[in-house]
N, C-alpha and C positions, 0 to 999 in steps of 0.2 A: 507391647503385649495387648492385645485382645479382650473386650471387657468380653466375657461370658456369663450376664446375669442374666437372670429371670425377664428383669424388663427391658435390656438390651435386647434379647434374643424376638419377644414380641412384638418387638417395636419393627424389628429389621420384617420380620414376617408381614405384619401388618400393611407396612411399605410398597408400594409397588415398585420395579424397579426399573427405571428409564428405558424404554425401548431403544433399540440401537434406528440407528437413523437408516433412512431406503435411500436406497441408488439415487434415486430424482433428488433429493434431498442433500444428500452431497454431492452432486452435479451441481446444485442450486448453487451451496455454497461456497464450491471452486469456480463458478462464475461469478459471483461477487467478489470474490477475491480477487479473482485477475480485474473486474473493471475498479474495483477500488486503489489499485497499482496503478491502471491504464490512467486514472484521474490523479493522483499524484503526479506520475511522469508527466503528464500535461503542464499541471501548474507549475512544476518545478522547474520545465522549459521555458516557460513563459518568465518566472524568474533569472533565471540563469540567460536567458534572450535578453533583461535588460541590462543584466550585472555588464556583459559585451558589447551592448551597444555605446557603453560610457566611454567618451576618448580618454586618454593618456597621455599624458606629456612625456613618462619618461620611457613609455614604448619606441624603438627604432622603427620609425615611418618604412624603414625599406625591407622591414620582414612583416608588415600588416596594412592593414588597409585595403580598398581598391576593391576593382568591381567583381573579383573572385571571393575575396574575405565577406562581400555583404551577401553573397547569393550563398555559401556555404555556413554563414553564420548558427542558422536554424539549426542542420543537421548536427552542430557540433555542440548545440545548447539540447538538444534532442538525445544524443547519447549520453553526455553528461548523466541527464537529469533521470533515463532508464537505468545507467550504472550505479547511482547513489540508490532509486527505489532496488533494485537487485540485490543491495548491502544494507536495506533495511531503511532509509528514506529518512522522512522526519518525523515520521508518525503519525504524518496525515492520511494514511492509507486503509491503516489501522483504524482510525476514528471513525472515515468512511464507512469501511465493512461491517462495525460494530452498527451501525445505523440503518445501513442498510439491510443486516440484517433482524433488528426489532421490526422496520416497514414491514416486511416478508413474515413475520410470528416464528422468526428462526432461533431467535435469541441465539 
């Protein structure tokens, strides 16, 4: 329910009320959004590039290895790490954009 008193009602008036944001301004901040994804998926490749690069004993040598497996490696620590930020990441992406956009006075 709705308080409707006397000093509710002049407080709301008094208030100014948030301007709604301009075009340039959420352009701003769907570009930070996307590079604060593009820098997770980076780092997350770079992780997930070394989790694969770690040998195995109990992997079968004759379904890995070899000079196709190391030149394809990237791409497959590459997708990984876009499909996890896609399904929300680890929330570093998030922390990002929040930062980056205080730098910018976006809050």
């Amino acid at each position: 329910m709705t308080d409707l008193t006397a000093s509710s009602l002049t407080a709301n008036l008094l208030t100014p009320a948030a301007a709604a944001p301009s075009a340039a301004e959420m352009a701003k901040r769907g570009q930070i959004k996307d590079t604060s994804q593009k820098f997770e998926a980076a780092f997350m490749s770079v992780m997930i590039g070394q989790m694969l690069g770690q040998e195995d004993e109990s992997v079968d040598k004759a379904f890995s290895g070899g000079q196709g497996a190391e030149m394809f490696k990237s791409f497959l620590a590459d997708g990984i790490a876009k499909k996890m930020v896609a399904n929300g990441g680890v929330g570093l992406a998030a922390s990002v954009q929040r930062e980056m956009l205080k730098m910018q006075g976006l809050h």
